[in-house]
C-alpha positions as CSV (number, residue, x, y, z in Angstrom):
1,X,271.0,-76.1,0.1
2,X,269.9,-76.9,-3.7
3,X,265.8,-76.7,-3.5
4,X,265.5,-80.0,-5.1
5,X,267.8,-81.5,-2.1
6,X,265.4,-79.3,0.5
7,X,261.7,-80.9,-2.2
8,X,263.6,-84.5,-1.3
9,X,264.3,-83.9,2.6
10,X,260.7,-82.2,3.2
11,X,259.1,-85.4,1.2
12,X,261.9,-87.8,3.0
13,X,261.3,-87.2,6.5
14,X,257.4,-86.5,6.6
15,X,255.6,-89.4,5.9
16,X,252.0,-87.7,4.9
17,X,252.8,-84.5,3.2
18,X,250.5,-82.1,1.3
19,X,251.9,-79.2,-1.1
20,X,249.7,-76.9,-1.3
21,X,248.3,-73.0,-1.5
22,X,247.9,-71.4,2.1
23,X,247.3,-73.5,5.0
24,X,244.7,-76.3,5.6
25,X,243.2,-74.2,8.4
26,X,243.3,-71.1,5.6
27,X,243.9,-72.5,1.8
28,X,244.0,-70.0,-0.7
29,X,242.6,-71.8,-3.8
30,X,239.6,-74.5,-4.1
31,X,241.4,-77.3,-5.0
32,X,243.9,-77.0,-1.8
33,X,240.6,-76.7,0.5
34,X,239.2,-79.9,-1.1
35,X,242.7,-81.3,-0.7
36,X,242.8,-80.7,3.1
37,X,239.5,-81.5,4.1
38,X,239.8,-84.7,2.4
39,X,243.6,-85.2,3.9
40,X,242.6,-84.1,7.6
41,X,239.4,-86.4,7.4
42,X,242.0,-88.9,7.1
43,X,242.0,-88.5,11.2
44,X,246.1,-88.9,11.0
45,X,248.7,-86.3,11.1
46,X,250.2,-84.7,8.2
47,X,252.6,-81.9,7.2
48,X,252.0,-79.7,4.6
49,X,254.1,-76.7,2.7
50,X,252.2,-73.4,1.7
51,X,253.8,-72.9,-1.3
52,X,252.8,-69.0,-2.2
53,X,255.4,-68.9,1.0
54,X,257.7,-71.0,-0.8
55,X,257.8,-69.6,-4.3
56,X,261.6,-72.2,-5.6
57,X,259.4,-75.1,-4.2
58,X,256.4,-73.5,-6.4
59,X,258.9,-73.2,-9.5
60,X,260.8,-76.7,-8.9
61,X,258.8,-78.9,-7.5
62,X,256.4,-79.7,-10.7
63,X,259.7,-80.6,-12.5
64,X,260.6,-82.8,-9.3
65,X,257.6,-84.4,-9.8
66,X,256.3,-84.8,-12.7
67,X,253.1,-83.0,-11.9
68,X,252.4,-80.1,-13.5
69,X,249.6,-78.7,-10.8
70,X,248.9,-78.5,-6.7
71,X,247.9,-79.3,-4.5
72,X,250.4,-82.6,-4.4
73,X,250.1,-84.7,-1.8
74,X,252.8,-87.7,-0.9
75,X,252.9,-90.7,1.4
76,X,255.5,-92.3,2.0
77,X,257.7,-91.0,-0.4
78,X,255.8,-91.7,-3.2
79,X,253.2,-88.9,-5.1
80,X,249.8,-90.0,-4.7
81,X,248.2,-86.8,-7.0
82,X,246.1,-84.2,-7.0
83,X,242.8,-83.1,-5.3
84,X,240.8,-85.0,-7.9
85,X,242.4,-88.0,-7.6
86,X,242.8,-87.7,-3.7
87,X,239.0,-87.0,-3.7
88,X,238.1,-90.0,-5.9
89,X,240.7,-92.2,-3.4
90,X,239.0,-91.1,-0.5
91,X,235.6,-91.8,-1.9
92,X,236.6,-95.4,-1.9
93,X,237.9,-95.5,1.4
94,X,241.5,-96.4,-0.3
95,X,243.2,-92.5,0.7
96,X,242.0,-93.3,4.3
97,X,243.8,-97.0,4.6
98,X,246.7,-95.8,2.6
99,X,247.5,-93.1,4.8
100,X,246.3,-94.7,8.4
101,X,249.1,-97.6,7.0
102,X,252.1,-95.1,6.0
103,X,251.3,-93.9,9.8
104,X,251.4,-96.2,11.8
105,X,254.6,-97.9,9.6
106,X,255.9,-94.6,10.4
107,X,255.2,-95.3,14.0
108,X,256.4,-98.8,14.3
């Protein structure tokens, strides 16, 4: 399968997921540990991809997106950003509703 086809499925059929380097128990950068804190104190669940395991997805997925830089996280099918701006969403309670909405969508 072409890894854009396999970036498309992975973002298709998980309704929170997080791009990121390492795993949110172990991230292997700052900005991926600031990513999944804020993510997981969402309270729902989420999928994520370790991309240092995943080194096409690494390569492809900025083009894909249109965003140079991880951790990327997506809801719905849509790219919400980075840790900065997943922070700053968070901050003002928006991440939490957005995500606790794509859920339980999701689980309708």
């Amino acid at each position: 399968m072409d890894i854009i086809e396999t970036i498309k499925e992975q973002i298709a059929n998980n309704t929170v997921l997080l791009y990121m380097k390492g795993s949110p128990n172990a991230p292997q950068c700052g900005f991926s540990a600031r990513a999944a804190q804020v993510v997981m104190a969402c309270g729902e669940k989420f999928a994520y991809v370790d991309i240092l395991q995943n080194p096409e997805i690494r390569a492809n997925l900025p083009k894909y997106a249109n965003w140079p830089t991880f951790p990327q996280l997506w809801v719905n099918g849509e790219l919400v950003g980075g840790s900065d701006i997943m922070a700053e969403l968070f901050e003002k309670g928006e991440l939490q509703q957005l995500i606790k909405n794509a859920v339980n969508k999701a689980d309708a």
